[in-house]
Each structure stands twice: as C-alpha cells, then as structure tokens.
RODO-2510 file (C-alpha; in nm, 4 decimals, decimal comma):
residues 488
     n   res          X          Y          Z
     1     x    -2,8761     0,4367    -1,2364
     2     x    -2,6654     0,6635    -1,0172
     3     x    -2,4505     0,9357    -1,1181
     4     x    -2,1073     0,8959    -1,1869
     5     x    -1,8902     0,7296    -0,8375
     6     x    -1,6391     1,0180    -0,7165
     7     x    -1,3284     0,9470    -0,4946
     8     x    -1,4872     1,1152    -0,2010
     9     x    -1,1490     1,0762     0,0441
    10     x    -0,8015     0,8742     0,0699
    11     x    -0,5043     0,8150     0,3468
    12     x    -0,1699     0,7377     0,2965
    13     x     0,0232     0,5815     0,5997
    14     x     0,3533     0,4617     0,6345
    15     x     0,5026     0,2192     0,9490
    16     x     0,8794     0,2409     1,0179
    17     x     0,9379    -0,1384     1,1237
    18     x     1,3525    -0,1631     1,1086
    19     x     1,3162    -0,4627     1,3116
    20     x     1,1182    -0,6540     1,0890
    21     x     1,3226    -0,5818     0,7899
    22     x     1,5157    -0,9219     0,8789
    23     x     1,2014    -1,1255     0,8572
    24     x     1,1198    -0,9410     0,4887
    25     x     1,1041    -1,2722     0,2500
    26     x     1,4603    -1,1780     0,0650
    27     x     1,6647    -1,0987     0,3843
    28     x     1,4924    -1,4051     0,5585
    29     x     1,6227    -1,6408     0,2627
    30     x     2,0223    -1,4778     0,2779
    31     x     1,9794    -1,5184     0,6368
    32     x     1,9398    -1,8877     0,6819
    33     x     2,2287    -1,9193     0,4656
    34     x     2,4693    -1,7128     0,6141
    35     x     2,3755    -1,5974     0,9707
    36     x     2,6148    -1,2551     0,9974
    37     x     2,4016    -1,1135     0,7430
    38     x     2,1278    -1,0275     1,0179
    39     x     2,3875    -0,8709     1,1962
    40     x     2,4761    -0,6737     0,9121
    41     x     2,1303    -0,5446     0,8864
    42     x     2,1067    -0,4429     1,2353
    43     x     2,3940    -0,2313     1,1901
    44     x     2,2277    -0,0475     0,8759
    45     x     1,8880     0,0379     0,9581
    46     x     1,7439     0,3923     0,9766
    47     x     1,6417     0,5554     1,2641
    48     x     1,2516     0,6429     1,3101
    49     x     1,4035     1,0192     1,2649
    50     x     1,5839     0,9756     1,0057
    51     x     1,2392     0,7807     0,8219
    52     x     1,0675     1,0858     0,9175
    53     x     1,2684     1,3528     0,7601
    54     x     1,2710     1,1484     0,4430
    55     x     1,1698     1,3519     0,1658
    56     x     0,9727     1,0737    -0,0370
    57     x     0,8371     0,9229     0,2886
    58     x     0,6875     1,2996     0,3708
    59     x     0,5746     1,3171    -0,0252
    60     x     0,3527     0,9741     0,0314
    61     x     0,2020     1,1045     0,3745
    62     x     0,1187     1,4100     0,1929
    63     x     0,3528     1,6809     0,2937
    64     x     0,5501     1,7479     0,0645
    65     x     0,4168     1,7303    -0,3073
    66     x     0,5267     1,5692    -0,5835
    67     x     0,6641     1,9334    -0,7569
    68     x     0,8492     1,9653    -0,3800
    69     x     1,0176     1,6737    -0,4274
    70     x     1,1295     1,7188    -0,7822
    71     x     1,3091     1,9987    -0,6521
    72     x     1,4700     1,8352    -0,3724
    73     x     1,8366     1,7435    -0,4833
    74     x     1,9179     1,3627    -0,4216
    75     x     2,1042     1,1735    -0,2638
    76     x     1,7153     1,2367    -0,0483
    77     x     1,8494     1,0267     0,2319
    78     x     2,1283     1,2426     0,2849
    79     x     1,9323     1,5423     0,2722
    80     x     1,6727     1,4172     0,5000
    81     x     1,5519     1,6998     0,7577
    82     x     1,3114     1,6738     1,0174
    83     x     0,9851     1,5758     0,9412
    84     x     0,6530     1,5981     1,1145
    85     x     0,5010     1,2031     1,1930
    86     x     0,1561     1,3398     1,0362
    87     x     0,0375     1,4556     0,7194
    88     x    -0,2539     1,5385     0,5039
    89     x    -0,2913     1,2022     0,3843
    90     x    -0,1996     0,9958     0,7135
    91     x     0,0997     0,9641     0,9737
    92     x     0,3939     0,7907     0,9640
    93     x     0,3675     0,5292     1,2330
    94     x     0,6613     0,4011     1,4592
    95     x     0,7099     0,0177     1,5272
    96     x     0,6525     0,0179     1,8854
    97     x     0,2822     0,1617     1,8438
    98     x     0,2290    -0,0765     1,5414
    99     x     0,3195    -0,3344     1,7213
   100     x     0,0282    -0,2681     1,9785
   101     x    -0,1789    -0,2839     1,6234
   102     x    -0,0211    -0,6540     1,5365
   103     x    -0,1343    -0,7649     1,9125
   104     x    -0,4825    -0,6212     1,8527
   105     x    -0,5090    -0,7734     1,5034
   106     x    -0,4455    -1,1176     1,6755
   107     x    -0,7528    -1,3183     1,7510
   108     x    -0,6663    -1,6444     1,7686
   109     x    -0,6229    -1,8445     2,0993
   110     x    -0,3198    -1,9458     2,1851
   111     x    -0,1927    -1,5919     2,0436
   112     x     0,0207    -1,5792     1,7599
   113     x     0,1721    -1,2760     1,8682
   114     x     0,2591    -1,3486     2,2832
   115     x     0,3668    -1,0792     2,5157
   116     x     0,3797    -1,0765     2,8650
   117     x     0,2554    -0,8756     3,1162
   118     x     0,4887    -0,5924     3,0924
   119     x     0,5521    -0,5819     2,7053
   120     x     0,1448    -0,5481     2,7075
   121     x     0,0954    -0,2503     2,9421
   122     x     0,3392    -0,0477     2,6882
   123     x     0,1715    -0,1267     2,4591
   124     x    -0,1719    -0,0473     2,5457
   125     x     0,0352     0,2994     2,6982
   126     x     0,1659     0,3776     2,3563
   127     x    -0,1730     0,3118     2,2043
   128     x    -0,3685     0,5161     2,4227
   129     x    -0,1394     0,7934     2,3597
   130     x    -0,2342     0,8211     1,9996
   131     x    -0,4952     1,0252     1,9383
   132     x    -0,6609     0,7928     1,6725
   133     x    -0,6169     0,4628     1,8825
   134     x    -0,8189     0,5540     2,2325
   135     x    -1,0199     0,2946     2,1255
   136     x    -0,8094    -0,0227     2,0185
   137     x    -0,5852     0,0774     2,3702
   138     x    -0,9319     0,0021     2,5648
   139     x    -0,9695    -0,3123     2,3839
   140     x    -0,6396    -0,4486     2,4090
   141     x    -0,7146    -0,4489     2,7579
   142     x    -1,0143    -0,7108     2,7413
   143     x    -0,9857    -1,0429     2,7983
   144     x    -1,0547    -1,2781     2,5008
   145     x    -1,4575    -1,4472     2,5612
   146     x    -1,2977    -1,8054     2,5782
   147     x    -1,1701    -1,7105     2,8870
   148     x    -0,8060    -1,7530     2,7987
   149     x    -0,5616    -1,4888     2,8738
   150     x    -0,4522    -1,3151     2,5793
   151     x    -0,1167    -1,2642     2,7267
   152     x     0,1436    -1,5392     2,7459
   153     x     0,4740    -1,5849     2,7814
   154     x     0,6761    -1,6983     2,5345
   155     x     0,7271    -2,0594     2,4849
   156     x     1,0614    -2,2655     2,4243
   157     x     0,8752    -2,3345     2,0493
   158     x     1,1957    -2,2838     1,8039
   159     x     1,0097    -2,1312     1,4870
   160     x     0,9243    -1,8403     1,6920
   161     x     1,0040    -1,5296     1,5649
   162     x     1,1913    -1,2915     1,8535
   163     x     0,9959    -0,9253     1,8020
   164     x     1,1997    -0,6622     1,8917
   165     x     1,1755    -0,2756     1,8947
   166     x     1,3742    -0,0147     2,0405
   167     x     1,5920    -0,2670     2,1710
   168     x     1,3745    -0,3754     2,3982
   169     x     1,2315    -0,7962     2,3150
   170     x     0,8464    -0,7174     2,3122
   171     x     0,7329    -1,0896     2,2642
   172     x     0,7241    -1,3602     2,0061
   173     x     0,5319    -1,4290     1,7060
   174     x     0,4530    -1,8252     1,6629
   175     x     0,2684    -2,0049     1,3822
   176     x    -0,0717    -2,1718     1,3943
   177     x    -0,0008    -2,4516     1,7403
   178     x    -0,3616    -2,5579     1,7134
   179     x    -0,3701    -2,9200     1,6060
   180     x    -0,5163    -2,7927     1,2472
   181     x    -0,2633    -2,5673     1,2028
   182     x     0,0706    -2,8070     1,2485
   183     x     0,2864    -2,8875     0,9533
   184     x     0,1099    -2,6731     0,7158
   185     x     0,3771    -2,4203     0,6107
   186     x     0,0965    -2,1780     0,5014
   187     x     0,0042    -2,1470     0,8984
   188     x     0,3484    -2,1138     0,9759
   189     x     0,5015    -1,7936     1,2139
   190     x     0,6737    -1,6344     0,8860
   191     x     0,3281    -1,6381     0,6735
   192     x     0,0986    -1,5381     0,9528
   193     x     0,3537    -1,2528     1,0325
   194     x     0,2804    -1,1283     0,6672
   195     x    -0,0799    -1,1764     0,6752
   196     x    -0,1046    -0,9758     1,0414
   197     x     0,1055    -0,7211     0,9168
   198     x    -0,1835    -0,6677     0,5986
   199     x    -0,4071    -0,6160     0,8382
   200     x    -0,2982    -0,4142     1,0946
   201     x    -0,1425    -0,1820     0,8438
   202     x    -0,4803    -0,2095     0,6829
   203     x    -0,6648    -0,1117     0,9363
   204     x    -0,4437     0,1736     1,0356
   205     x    -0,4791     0,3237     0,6782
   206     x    -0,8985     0,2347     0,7224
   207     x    -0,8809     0,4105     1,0648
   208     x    -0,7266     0,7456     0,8824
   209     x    -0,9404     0,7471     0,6317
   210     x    -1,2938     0,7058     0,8516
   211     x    -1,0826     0,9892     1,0837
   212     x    -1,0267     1,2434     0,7749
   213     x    -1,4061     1,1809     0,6239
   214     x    -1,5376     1,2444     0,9588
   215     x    -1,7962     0,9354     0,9162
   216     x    -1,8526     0,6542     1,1654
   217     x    -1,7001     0,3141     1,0712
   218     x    -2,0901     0,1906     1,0641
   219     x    -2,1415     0,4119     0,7504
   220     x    -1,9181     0,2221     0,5402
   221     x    -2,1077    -0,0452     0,2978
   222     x    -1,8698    -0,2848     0,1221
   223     x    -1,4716    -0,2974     0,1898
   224     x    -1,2629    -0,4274    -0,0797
   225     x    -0,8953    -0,5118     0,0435
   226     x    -0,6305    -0,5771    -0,2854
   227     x    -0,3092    -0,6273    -0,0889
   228     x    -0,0585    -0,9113    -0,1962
   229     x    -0,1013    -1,1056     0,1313
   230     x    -0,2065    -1,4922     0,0716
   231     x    -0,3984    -1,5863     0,3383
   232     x    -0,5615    -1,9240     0,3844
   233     x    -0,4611    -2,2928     0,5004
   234     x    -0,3107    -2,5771     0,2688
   235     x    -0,6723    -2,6327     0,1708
   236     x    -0,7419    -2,2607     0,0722
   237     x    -0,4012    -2,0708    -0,0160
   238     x    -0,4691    -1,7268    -0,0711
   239     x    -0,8494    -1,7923    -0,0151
   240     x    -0,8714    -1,4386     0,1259
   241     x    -1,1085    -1,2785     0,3769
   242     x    -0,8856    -0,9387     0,4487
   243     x    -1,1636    -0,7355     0,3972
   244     x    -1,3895    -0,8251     0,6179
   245     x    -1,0858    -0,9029     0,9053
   246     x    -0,9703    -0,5043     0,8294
   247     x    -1,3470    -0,3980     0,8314
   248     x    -1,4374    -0,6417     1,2183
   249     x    -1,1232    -0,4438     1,3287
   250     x    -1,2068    -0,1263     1,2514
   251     x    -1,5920    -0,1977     1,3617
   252     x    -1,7261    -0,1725     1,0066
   253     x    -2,0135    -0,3929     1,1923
   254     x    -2,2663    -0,3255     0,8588
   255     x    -1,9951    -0,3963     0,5734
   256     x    -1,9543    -0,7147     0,4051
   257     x    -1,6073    -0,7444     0,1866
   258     x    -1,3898    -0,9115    -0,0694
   259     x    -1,0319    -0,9381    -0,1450
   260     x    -0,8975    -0,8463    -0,5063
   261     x    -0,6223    -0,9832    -0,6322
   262     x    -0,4132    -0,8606    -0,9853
   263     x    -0,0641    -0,8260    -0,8911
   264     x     0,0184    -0,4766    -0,8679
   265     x    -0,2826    -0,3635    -1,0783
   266     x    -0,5303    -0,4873    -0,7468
   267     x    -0,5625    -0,1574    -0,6139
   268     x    -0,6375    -0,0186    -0,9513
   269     x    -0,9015    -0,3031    -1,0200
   270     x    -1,0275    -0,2528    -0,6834
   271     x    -1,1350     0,1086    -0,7694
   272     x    -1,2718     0,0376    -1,0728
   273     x    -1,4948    -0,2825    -0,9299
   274     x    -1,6212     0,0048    -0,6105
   275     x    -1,6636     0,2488    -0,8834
   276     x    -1,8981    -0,0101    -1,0740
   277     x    -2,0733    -0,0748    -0,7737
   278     x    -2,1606     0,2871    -0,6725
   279     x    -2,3055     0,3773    -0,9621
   280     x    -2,4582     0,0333    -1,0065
   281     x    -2,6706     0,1571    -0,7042
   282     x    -2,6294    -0,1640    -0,4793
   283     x    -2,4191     0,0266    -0,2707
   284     x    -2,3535     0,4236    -0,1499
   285     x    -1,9794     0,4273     0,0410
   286     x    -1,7480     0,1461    -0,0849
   287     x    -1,3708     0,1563     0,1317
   288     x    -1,1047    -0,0131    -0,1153
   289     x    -0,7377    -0,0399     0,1310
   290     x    -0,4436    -0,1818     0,0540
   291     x    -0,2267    -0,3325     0,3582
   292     x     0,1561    -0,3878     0,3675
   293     x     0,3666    -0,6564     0,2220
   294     x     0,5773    -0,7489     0,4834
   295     x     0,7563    -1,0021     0,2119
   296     x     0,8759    -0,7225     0,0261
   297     x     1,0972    -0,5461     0,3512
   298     x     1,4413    -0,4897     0,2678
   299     x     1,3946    -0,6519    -0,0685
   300     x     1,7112    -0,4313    -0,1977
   301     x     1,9140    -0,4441     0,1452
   302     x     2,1889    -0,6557    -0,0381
   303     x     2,2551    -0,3448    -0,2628
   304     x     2,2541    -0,0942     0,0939
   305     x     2,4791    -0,3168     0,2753
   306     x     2,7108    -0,3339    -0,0643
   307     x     2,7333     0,0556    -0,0348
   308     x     2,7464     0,0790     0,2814
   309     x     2,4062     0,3262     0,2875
   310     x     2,1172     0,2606     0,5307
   311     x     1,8793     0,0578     0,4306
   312     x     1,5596     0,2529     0,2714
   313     x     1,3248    -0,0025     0,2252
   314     x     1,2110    -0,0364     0,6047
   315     x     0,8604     0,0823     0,6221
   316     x     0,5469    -0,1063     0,5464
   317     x     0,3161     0,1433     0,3046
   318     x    -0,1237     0,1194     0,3028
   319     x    -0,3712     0,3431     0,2204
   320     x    -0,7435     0,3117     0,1793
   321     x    -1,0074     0,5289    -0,0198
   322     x    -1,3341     0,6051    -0,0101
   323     x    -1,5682     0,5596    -0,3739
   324     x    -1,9120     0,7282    -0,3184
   325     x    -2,1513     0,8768    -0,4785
   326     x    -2,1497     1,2051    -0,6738
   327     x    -2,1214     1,4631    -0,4248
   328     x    -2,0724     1,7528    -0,6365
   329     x    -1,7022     1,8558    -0,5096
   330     x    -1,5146     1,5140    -0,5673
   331     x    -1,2916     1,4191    -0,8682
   332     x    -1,5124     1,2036    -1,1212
   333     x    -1,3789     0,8378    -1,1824
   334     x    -1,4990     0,7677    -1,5722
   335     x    -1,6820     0,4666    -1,6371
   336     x    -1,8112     0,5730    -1,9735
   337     x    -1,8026     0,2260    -2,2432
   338     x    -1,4612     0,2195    -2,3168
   339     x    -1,3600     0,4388    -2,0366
   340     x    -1,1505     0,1629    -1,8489
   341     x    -0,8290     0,0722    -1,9330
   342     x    -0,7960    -0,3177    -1,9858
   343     x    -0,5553    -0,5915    -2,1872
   344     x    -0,6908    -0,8504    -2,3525
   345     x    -0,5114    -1,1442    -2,3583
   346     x    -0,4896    -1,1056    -2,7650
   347     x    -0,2522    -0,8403    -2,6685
   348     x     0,0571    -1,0562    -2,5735
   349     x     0,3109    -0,9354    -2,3312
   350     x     0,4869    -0,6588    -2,5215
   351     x     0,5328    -0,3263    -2,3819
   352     x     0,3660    -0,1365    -2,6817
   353     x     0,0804    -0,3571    -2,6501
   354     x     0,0151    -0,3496    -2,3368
   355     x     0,0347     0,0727    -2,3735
   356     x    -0,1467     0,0607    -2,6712
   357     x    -0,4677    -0,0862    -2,4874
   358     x    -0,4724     0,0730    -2,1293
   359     x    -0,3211     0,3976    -2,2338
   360     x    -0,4592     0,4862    -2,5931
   361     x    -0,7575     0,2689    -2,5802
   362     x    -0,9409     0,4328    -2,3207
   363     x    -0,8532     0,7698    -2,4957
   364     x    -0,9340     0,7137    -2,7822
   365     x    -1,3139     0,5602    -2,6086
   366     x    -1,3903     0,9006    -2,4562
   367     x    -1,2403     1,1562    -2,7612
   368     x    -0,9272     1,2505    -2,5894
   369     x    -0,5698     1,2900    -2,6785
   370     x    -0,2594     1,2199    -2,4860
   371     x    -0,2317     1,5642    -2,4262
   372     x    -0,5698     1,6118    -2,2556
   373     x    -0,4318     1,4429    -1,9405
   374     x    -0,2598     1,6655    -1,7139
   375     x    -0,1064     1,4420    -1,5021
   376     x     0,0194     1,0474    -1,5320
   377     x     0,0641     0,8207    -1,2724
   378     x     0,2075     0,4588    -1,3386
   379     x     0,4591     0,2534    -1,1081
   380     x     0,5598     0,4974    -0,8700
   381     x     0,8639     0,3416    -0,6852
   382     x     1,1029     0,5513    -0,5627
   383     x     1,4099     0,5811    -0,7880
   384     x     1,6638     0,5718    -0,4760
   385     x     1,5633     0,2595    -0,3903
   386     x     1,5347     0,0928    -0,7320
   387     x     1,8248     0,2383    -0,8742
   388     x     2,0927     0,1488    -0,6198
   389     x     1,9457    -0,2174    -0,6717
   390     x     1,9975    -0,1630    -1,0471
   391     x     1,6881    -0,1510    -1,1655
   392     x     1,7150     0,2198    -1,2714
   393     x     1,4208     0,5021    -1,2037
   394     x     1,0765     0,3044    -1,2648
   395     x     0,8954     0,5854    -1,3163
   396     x     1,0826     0,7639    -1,5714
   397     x     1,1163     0,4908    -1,7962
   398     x     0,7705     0,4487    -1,8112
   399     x     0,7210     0,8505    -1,8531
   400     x     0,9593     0,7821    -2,2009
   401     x     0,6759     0,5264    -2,2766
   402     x     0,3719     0,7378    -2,2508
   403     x     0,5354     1,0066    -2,4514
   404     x     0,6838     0,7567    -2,7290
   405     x     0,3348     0,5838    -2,7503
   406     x     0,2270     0,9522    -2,7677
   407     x     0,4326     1,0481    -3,0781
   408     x     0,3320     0,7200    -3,2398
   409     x    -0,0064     0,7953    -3,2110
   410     x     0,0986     1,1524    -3,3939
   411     x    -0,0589     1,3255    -3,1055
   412     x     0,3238     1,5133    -2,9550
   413     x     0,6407     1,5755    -3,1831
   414     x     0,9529     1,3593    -3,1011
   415     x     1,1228     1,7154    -3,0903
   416     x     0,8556     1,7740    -2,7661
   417     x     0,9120     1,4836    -2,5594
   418     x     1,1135     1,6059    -2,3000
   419     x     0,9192     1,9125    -2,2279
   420     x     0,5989     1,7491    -2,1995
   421     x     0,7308     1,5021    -1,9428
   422     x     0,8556     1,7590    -1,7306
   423     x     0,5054     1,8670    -1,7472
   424     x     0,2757     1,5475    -1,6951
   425     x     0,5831     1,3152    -1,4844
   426     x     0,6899     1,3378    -1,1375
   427     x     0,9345     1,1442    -0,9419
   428     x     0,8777     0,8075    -0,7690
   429     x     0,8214     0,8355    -0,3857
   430     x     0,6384     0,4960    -0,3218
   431     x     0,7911     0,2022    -0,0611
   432     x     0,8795    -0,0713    -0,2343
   433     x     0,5619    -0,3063    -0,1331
   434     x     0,4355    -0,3833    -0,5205
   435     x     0,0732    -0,3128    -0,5166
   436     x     0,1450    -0,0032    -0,3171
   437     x     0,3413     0,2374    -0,5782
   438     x     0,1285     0,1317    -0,8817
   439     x    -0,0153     0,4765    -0,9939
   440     x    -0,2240     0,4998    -0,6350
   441     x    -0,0070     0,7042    -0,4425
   442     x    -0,0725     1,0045    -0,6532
   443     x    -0,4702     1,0266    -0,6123
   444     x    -0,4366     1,2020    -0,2990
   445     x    -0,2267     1,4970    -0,4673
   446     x    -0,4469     1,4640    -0,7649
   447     x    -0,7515     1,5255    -0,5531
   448     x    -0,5819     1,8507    -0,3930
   449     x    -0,4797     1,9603    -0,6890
   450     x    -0,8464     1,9353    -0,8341
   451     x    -1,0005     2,1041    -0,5612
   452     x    -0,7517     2,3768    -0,6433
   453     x    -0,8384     2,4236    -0,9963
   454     x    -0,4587     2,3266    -1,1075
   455     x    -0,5680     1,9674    -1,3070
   456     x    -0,8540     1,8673    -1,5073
   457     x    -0,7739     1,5336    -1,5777
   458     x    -0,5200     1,2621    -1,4037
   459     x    -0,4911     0,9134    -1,5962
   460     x    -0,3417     0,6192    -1,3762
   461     x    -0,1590     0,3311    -1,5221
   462     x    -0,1349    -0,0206    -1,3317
   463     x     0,0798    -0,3006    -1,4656
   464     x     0,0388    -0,6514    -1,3227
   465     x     0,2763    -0,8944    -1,3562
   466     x     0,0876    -1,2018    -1,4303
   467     x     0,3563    -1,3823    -1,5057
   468     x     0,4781    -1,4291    -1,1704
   469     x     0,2225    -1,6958    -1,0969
   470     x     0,3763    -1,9443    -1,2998
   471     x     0,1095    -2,0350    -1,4933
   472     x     0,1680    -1,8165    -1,7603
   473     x     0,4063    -1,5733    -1,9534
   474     x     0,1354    -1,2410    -1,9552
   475     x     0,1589    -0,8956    -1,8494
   476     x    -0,1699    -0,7482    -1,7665
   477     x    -0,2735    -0,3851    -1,7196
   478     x    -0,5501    -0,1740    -1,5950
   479     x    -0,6382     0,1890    -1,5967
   480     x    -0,8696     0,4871    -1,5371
   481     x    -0,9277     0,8426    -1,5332
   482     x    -1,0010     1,0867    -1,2955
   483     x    -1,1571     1,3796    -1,3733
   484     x    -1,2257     1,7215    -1,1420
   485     x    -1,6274     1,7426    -1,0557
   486     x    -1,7957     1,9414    -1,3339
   487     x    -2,0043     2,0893    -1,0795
   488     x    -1,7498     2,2661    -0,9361
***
C-alpha cells in the first residue's frame, strides 16, 4: 500500500463575465417575464477594475489572506482598490480572453459558439497575449479535420444567444442544429452555454495548476471533474464526461476521468475518492477541478438592483488540485478508518446530526478534540453577497455550529465560544457558484500556512443539499482533514 496521498498543489481562478450575468438561470427566468430587467442589469454591472480590486475576489486568487480580509472594513465593494489580475493561487481572467477559451472549448461542427472572421482574430490576439495560453491561441487557428470552417457567421436562428463583451458583439452561441440535437431542451443554446462555460473555466483552473506544479499535462493520471454542470442529451441528462473533455483540452493525452456529483459536497468527495486512489496504488498524480456554474450568475442581482449596488455575483469561480503521493513537504489528507467525514442516511436531515457525524465522528475516529483543529473551513460564501440577498453571513452561522457542537461535546466552555471562533473562523470570500465555496477555497491558504509552520491541522466541512433533487428530503455531508507533512 502507498503512503498516505498529500495535496501536492492547487489554483484558484476567477473569470469576470458581466455580460453573461443576464444569461445566469435566475436573471434569464425575470427576464422573459419582464424584458427592462436586462436593461437594468446592464446598467449595474462591475467593471473588470473594479472585480479586480475586490478584496474577497483577491482573497480567492490568493493575495490577500483570509486574516487580510478580516481586517478589511466592509462595505468591501466600496473599499475596493486596485488589484493585480494574478495571484498565488491563479489570475483573475477577463471575459474577452475567456471568451477565446469558450471558442476553443467548442468542438462540435456547426459551432455552437460562431464568430466571424474578425471577432476570431481578437480573439486568438488576446489569447496569444497571455502568457499561459501560447498554445490554445495556435490552435484556435486550425481548421477543424472535417474540413468545415470553424468560423461562421451568425445565422437568423432566434434561440441564439447574442455574446457580447466590451461592447463590442463577438458572435453567437446556438444550441445543438444537428438533426439529433433538435427539440431536446437539454441540447439547447442556454444548457450548452452552461456546460461550455464548466469546461473552459475548467480547463483554465487545470492549465494553472499544471503551470504552478511545473509538470507536463502528460504526467497527470486520472482527472476527476465535480462541477454542477449536467451534461448529456434527453437520453443521458447529466450523464457526464467533463473530465475527460477538461483533460483532451488541456492535452492530458494519458488520463482517463470521471465526473462526481454530491451537490456542493462534490469537490469534497472528489478529494477524498483521488485520495483513495493514491494510496490505493492504481494511480500516482490524480487532478480533481471544479468548473463554473454559469446557472448560478447573478443569482442575487434582484437584491443589487433593489439597492441600487453593483451587482457582485459576476464572475464564474474553478480551481483544480493535485492528490499525489507522499512527497515529504505536502499537507497529509487522513484516510485512517474513521478518518472521513460521512452521514448516514440514519442520520436524518437535522443540523446537529448532520454535525454530529462529519464533524465529531471523524474526531472522535482519530483521538482528537475540537480543539486540535486549527483551522475550519465549511460553506465559504461571501457574506456581502448572501447577506444583501437575506440570507445572512453563511459562514458565521456555521462557525456558531462548530463551537455549539463543541460545547456539547464538553470539549470548549459556552463562556469560550466567541474567542475560539475568532481563532479557528474566517470570513467568506467564495463566488456564489455552490460547489465552489464549500470548504475548498481555503486549502490553498491552508497549504501556505503549513509550509510556514503556522497550522497543524485544517478540518473541511461540505454540506450537500440532497434535497434539491426532488427525490428526497436529506441533507448529506462530507469531510476530511488535512494535516502538515510529519516529515517536515
């Protein structure tokens, strides 16, 4: 058996699309019933400046820390500053060079996304101008093998979707016009939009990650993608295959893949099923990334427009991480019996329940207390966005839950509560994409902290909400630890 799997690397990206905001699932929906609304939106979105200096966006990309931005007074978009497009972790991307992503992403003939001749050449310039993208500018160039042009101008088709950035129309995004594809709302311009956006964001967060490990793509083994995207036809709705579309992108030629789906929890799942693989031995570098949910743009814009603020929830969020083998400098992920945080279905769907078995449980497994963990990490959606929305600050309420489950267990006094959450908390600085802020965004900072000899042990807490699938009335929840290398 091999040694314990270590989180060898990670990136965080973000991509500033303001112009897709309008084709997010909740602003599409108000749309078609009252038209002005899009308008409205227009006339509220953030510039790619004003994204930049963003104190939480800086936090994800891994500028700022999370201690930095607890110290940063709020309202954070009206102290925004300006901020540099890359970070430790990744870059935030603008639209215009994303979109070059989308068009390279698109492999079907006729296109889904069509451009003509001029919209192309920018946007094989503003690929090529990216340091990281040299490659994907070449290929954009290359006609497809069936001998069609990948270029096309746009047809009179009604459904298409108009895609615009910096003002400038840069083509049109159609649905599935292959005789398979008609009348089957899963292949329609909407969906596929979503499902190109997973990948493309994917593969930009796969592309940072191979960049910051200093590897070639070829190196990587397995890929495990666990964004929310459904992709498949009426036959095979949310049948999957990200994985391997990410890893063909990215030229992963000797991966195979799988897609992972729990809700939020995926990406926590995800870690734990390339973690179990590692030190199975059937494989030595597993890549687990999680895309963007393009559904979930602008999911809170009513609440913006209502107080007349911009709105914040414009930028698609990924990342991608790298499980390997024991290297002797990496943070440990435990996989000891017990180790894993998990709810059984005995539990029900009560909050103390669900704590109770992926927050004590695992404890309890390895002979630790709540207060062995130096740092927690559960839904970390950022409070600005949420709150104006009314759903209040995610991540402190479930702070308040970790330390009341803590008393319970008689492991911290009531009278210490506060204290110790000002010690193991931090504030939310995730996008609002779902699978995105659940615990992940923090093992980036917990890795640099590690390495630094600040943390010994970081515990992340995934909810899933299971219920949403209509089939039943559960809340699910998964969990592990992360430990710094003994060998260090």
């Amino acid at each position: 058996m091999a040694s314990s799997p270590v989180i060898k690397n990670c990136s965080y990206c973000l991509v500033h699309v303001p112009d897709l905001v309008q084709y997010g699932s909740k602003p599409r929906r108000e749309i078609a019933h009252n038209s002005t609304i899009r308008e409205s939106i227009a006339h509220s979105l953030r510039s790619y400046d004003k994204a930049l200096g963003y104190p939480p966006n800086q936090t994800f990309i891994g500028n700022l820390s999370p201690d930095e931005l607890k110290n940063i007074p709020r309202p954070w978009f009206e102290g925004a500053t300006a901020g540099s497009s890359k970070g430790k972790f990744g870059e935030v991307l603008d639209q215009t060079t994303f979109y070059g992503m989308l068009k390279l992403a698109d492999v079907l003939n006729p296109p889904l996304f069509a451009v003509d001749k001029t919209a192309l050449a920018n946007l094989q310039q503003r690929l090529a101008a990216h340091p990281l993208f040299t490659d994907f500018a070449s290929r954009l160039e290359t006609p497809r093998k069936s001998g069609h042009n990948h270029v096309q101008q746009d047809s009179t088709q009604a459904s298409a979707l108009v895609m615009r950035s910096e003002g400038k129309t840069r083509g049109w995004f159609h649905g599935d016009e292959r005789a398979e594809g008609r009348d089957d709302e899963n292949l329609g311009p909407y969906t596929l939009l979503e499902n190109l956006c997973t990948k493309a964001t994917g593969a930009l967060a796969l592309t940072w990650l191979l960049h910051r490990e200093k590897i070639d793509p070829e190196k990587i083994d397995f890929l495990i993608s666990c964004g929310e995207e459904a992709c498949g036809d009426r036959y095979q709705r949310g049948g999957g295959g990200m994985a391997k579309a990410i890893g063909e992108m990215c030229g992963c030629t000797n991966s195979s893949g799988m897609d992972i789906k729990n809700f939020c929890a995926a990406p926590a799942s995800a870690i734990i099923t390339a973690a179990a693989m590692v030190k199975a031995g059937l494989y030595k570098r597993v890549a687990v990334i999680g895309g963007g949910s393009l559904a979930k743009l602008g999911m809170k814009f009513q609440s913006f427009l209502d107080h007349e603020l911009p709105i914040l929830d414009d930028c698609l969020g990924c990342t991608a991480l790298l499980i390997s083998e024991d290297d002797g400098a990496s943070p440990v992920i435990r996989l000891e019996p017990g180790a894993v945080g998990t709810v059984p279905v005995s539990a029900g769907s009560t909050d103390e329940a669900v704590f109770r078995h992926y927050l004590l449980g695992p404890l309890e497994a390895l002979g630790l207390k709540c207060t062995d963990i130096d740092c927690y990490a559960a839904e970390l959606q950022n409070p600005e966005i949420m709150e104006f929305a009314g759903s209040g600050d995610v991540a402190a309420k479930n702070y308040r839950k970790i330390a009341a489950m803590a008393v319970r267990a008689g492991q911290l006094e009531k009278s210490e509560m506060n204290s110790w959450i000002k010690r193991i908390g931090m504030k939310g600085f995730a996008p609002t994409q779902g699978h995105i802020p659940s615990a992940i965004p923090y093992i980036g900072h917990a890795m640099e902290a590690m390495h630094r000899g600040e943390i010994k042990r970081a515990m992340f807490l995934s909810r899933a909400s299971l219920f949403l699938n209509r089939c039943t009335n559960l809340l699910d929840g998964v969990s592990f630890i992360l430990e710094r290398n003994p060998k260090l």
